[in-house]
N, C-alpha and C positions, 0 to 999 in steps of 0.2 A: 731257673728263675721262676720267680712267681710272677703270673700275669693275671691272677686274677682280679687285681687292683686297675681304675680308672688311670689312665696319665695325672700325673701330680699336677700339669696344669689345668686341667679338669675340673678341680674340687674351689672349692670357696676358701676364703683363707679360714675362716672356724673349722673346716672339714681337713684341711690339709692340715691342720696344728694337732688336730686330734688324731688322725693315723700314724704321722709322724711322731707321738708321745706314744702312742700304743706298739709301736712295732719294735719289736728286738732287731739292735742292728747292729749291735758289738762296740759303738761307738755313736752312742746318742746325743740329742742336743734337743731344748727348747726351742722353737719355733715364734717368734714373738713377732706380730703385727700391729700395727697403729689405728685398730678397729677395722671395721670390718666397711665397706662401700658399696654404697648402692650400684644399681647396673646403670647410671647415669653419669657415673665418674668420670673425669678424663682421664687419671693414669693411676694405675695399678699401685696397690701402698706397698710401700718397701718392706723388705721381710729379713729378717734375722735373728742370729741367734743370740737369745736369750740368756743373759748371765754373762755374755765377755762382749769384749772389747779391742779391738787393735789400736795401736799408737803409733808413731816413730818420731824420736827424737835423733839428733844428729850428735854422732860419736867423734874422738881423732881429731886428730890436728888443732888448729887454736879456738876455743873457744868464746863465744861471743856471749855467755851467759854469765852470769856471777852465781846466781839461783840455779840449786840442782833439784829438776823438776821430778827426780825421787822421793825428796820428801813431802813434795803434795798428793803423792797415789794413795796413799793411804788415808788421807783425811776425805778424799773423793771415793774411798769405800774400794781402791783398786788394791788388787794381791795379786799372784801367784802370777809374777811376769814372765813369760818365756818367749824369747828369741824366736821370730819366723822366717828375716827374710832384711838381707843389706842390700843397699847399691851406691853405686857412686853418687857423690853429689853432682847434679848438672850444673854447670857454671854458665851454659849456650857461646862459650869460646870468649865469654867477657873475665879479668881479674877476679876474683874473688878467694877471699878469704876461705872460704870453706871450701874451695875447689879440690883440697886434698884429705876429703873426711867423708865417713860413713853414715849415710843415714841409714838406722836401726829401726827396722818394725818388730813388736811385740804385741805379743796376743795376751790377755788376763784376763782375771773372772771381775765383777763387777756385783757389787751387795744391792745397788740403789736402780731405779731403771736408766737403763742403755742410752737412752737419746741424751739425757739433759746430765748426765757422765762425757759425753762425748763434745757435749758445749760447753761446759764448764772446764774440759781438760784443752781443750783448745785456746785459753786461756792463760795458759800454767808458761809460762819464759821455758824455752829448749825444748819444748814440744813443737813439733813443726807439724804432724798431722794428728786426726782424732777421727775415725769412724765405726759404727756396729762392725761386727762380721757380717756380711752379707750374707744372704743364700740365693743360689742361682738354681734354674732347673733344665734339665734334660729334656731336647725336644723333639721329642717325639709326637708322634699324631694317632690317637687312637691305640690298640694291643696290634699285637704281631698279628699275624693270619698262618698257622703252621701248613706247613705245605712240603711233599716230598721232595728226592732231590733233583735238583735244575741243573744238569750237568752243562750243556752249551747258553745257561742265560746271558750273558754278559755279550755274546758275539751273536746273537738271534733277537734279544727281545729290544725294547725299546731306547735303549742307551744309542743305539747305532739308527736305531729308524728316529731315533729326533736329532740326530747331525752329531752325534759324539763322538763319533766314530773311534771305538774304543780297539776295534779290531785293525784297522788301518793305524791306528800308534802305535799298538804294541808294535804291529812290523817293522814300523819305522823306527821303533826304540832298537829293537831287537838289529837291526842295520848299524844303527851309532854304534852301542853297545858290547853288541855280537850276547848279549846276554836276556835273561827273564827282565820285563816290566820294573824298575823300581830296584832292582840287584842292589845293593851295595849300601842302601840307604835304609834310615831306621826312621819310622815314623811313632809315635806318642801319641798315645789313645789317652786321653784326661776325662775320664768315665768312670760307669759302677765299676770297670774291673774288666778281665776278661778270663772266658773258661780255655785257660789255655795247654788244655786236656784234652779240645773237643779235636775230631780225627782230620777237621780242614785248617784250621789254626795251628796245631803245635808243629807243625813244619816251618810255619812263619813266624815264629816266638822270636824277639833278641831274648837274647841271653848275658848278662851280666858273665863276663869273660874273669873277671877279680874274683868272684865269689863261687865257695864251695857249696851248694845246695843242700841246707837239710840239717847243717852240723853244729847250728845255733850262735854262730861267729859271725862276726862283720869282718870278713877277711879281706876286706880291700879299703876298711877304715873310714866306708861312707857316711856312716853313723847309721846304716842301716842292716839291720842282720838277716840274710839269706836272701837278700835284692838280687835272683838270679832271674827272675821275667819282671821286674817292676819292682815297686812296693803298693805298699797301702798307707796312704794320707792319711787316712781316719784313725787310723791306729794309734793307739795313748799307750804304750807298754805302761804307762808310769799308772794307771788305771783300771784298764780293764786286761792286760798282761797278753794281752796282741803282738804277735811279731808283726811290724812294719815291714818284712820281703814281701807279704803274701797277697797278689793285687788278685783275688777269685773273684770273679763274677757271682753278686747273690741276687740281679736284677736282668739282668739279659738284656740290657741296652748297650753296654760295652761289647761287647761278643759279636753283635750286632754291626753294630758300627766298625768295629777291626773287622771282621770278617769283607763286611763293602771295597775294605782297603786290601787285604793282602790273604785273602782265602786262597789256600795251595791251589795248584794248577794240579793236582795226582790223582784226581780219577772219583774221588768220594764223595763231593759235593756241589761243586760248582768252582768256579775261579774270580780274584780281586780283581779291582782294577789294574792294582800295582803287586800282583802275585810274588813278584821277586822278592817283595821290602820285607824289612822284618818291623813285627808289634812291638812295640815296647808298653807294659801293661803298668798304667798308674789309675787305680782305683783313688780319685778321689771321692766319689756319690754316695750317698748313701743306699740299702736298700730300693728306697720309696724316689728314687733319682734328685735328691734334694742332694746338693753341693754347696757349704759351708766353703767361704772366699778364702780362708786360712790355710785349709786345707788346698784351693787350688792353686795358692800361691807356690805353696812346699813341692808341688806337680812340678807348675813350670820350671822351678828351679833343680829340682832332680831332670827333668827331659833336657833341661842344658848343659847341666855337667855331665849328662852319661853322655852327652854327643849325638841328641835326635835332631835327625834335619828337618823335619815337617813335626807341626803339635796341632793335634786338631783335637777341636772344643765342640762337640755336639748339645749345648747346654747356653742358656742365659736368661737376662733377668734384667729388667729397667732402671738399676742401681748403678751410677758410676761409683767405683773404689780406685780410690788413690793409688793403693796396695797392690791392686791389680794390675790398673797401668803402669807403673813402674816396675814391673815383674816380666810385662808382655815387653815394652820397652827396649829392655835388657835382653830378653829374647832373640827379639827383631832379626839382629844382626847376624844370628848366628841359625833363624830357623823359619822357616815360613810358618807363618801362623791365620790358623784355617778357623772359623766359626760358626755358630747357624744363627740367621736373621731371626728362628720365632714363628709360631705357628698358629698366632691370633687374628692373621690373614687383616694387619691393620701397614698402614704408610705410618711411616717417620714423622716427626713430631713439627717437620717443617711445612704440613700440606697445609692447605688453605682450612680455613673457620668452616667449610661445607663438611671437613671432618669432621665428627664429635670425637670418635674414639682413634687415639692416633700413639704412639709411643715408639722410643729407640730403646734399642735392644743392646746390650753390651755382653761380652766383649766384643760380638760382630760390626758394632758399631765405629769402631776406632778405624783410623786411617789406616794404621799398618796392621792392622786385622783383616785375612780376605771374608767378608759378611757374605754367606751364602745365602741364596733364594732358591725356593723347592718349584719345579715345572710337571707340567702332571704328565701322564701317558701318550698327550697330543701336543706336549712342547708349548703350551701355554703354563703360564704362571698359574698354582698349584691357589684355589680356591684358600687354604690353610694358609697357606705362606703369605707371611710379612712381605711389604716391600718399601722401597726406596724411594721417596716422591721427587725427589731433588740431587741431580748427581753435582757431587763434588760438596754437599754442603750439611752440615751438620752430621748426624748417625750417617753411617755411608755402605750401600751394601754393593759390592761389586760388582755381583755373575750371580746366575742361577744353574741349576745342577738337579737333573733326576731326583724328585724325593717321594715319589708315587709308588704305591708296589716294587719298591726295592729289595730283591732277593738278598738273603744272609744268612750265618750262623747263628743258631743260638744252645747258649748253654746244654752239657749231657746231646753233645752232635745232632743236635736238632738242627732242621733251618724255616725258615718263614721270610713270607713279603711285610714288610713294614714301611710307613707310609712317616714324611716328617723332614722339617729341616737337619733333623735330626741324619737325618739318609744321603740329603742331600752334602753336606759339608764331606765327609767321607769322600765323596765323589773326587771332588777337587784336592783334600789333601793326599788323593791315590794318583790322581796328574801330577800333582807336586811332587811327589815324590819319583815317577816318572821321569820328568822334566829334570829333576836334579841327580839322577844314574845318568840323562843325556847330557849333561850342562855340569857337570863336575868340579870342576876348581870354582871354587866361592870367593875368589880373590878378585875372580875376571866378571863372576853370575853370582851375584850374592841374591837374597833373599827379595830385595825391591825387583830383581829381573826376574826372579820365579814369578809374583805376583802378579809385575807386568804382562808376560805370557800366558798367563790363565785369564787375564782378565780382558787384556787388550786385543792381544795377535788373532783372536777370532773370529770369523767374520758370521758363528752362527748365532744369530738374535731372537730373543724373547718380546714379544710386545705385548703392552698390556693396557689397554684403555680403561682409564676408573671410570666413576660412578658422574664424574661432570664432563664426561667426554677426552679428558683431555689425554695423549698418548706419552706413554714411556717405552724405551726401546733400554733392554737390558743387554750384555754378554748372555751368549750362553754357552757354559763348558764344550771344548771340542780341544781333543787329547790331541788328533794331527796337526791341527792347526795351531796349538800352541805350540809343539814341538817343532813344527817345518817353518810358519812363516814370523815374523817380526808386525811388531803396533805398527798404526800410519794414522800418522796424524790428523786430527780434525780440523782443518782450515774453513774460514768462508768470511767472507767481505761483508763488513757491516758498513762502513761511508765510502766514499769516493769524492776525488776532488778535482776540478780540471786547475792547470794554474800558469797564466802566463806571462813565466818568466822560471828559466831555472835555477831562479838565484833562490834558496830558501832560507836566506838569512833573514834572523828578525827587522834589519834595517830595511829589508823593502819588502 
């Protein structure tokens, strides 16, 4: 990878439009912002790609339109529509009509500018959504620090001296189990990619079991050809003549972040949390860690049909997408789903007016997204790291997790510390993955129990006093204590009453 480049969230939006036009990535895109903001802003301008568009209109079963909203795309300057991404219609358990039909998203290029396309098609009868492609970014904090290899870090350095107790699970996993950390389970790296060549990685690779490696065929009819470690999102065969199998690493943030997760236990580099699991490699990112929403949509719904139990997002961006939600949604049920709060070291957008600069972060944001929080070397919240001002209410971040000098791989068997929520979310989707080799049958321990035990069952806590004194007390990840004990409720007495008479009917 190239590190010679600042973190993408670094740069100003004129500065990051211009590296991202400049850089050959095999798979480019315009970069479009809504001007550019003072450093007095309150929230960060939305950013996306330039020239398309996403839509979904609802397919199947009876329709409620008379008007077929195809023939207004083209008078709105829209073409070249392709299929991203269906899901059921939700009906929330009430009658309805459309309760047996597909809502259809589509991605297309756009002549006119992106926004006032997107208000205008919202508009159009059988359109049910209308938004940009978003762009999210990778959160990382500052470049890697290259450093030799760290063969006992994980069981020596600070994961266990801040109460993680990373070496007391494994045993205890390894007791359930009788097996490695993570055995059995595949977890989804939704990143640049990974180098899954490098000598602590390709022991941990899944491997697409359907597919022959190399031989230019989609032999198991996924509509992808040579998907034997992943694919690659970004890839347009229809364009720039990419095979879609090939998730390589060209940014060394994915490499990075998989390696946190499931770096071999064999002697060459160091060891994952969850050493047992296997990667499954979906390069959504670009290069310059810029992730187009289109592209992460085609992610999640490849890591659901191959069968990954855990998907974890080291990336986001202040944009809620429609597109996205109903992709993670669908998800849900069938995968826990891991994110990183954000490295602008600001509270959620519910603090008080004493903030100026304040924002929610998605997709760690969502309820059934677990929203990481990065803790530095001394088990305090990570000076970088976003946080949560308010539990339970608006963006929501759950737990906090190592994201300080976090050891890993990087591309061509390199390794380095890297600092970032980015480091951090790894963390916990290597518990997850853990936690779901102990917790096996999804029928009895679905995804809302993994969640709960990363988040809840811990008794180790982060506190963090902001800037007007007042205190937050977070989770913080502990791998035993997720696995050994169960959540306990928060009770406490807010009125009391004396009353005498036992009779509590409203007549006396």
């Amino acid at each position: 990878g190239d590190f010679s480049q600042r973190d993408v969230n670094a740069y100003t939006p004129t500065e990051a439009k211009n590296l991202i036009q400049s850089t050959d990535t095999g798979h480019t895109y315009d970069v479009d912002f809504d001007g550019d903001k003072d450093e007095e802003s309150q929230e960060k301008t939305p950013e996306f790609v330039d020239g398309e568009i996403l839509y979904a209109k609802t397919e199947g079963g009876i329709s409620l339109f008379s008007a077929n909203p195809d023939d207004e795309l083209e008078n709105l300057g829209i073409s070249e529509p392709e299929k991203i991404y269906e899901s059921t219609e939700k009906s929330d358990g009430k009658i309805s009509l459309l309760s047996n039909t597909k809502k259809v998203w589509y991605k297309a290029k756009v002549s006119g500018d992106v926004q006032e396309t997107v208000d205008k098609l919202k508009k159009v009868d059988g359109i049910t959504e209308a938004e940009p492609n978003y762009i999210y970014h990778t959160s990382s904090e500052g470049l890697p620090e290259e450093t030799e290899r760290d063969f006992n870090w994980f069981m020596t350095n600070s994961l266990d001296k801040l109460g993680m107790s990373a070496f007391s699970g494994w045993n205890e996993s390894y007791k359930r189990t009788n097996a490695a950390p993570g055995a059995g389970t595949v977890v989804a790296v939704i990143d640049t990619g990974v180098d899954y060549t490098h000598e602590d990685l390709a022991p941990s690779m899944w491997t697409n079991s359907g597919e022959i490696p190399g031989n230019g065929i989609d032999d198991d009819g996924n509509g992808y050809i040579d998907d034997y470690y992943g694919i690659d999102a970004t890839a347009n065969p229809k364009y720039d003549g990419k095979i879609a199998g090939d998730p390589m690493d060209n940014n060394g943030h994915g490499t990075h972040v998989s390696g946190i997760i499931a770096m071999a236990k064999n002697g060459k580099g160091g060891a994952g949390i969850a050493y047992g699991a296997k990667i499954m490699a979906i390069k959504a990112g670009q290069s310059t860690g810029s992730l187009a929403n289109s592209d992460i949509v085609t992610a999640i719904k490849y890591a659901v049909s191959m069968g990954a139990d855990v998907i974890n997002m080291s990336f986001g961006g202040t944009s809620q997408s429609a597109i996205l939600k109903e992709a993670l949604e669908d998800a849900f049920p069938n995968c826990v789903l891991v994110a990183a709060a954000g490295n602008d070291g600001l509270p959620t957008t519910d603090a008080p007016p004493e903030f100026l600069k304040k924002e929610d972060i998605y997709p760690a944001g969502y309820s059934f997204v677990l929203g990481v929080m990065a803790t530095d070397q001394n088990g305090d919240l990570a000076a970088f790291s976003n946080w949560d001002y308010t539990k339970d209410a608006n963006a929501e971040y759950e737990l906090a997790a190592p994201g300080q000098r976090v050891y890993s791989a990087l591309p061509g068997n390199r390794y380095a510390y890297w600092n970032g929520t980015s480091m951090a979310a790894p963390c916990v989707s290597a518990a997850a993955a853990v936690l779901r080799a102990c917790y096996p049958d999804e029928n009895e321990y679905n995804s809302r129990f993994i969640m709960g035990q990363l988040a809840s069952a811990t008794e180790s806590k982060t506190t963090y006093i902001d800037k007007t004194g007042f205190s937050h007390n977070y989770s913080r990840l502990n791998l035993y204590d997720s696995i050994t004990k169960l959540p306990k409720p928060h009770l406490s007495v807010t009125e009391t009453f004396a009353l005498d008479n036992t009779d509590l009917s409203d007549e006396n």
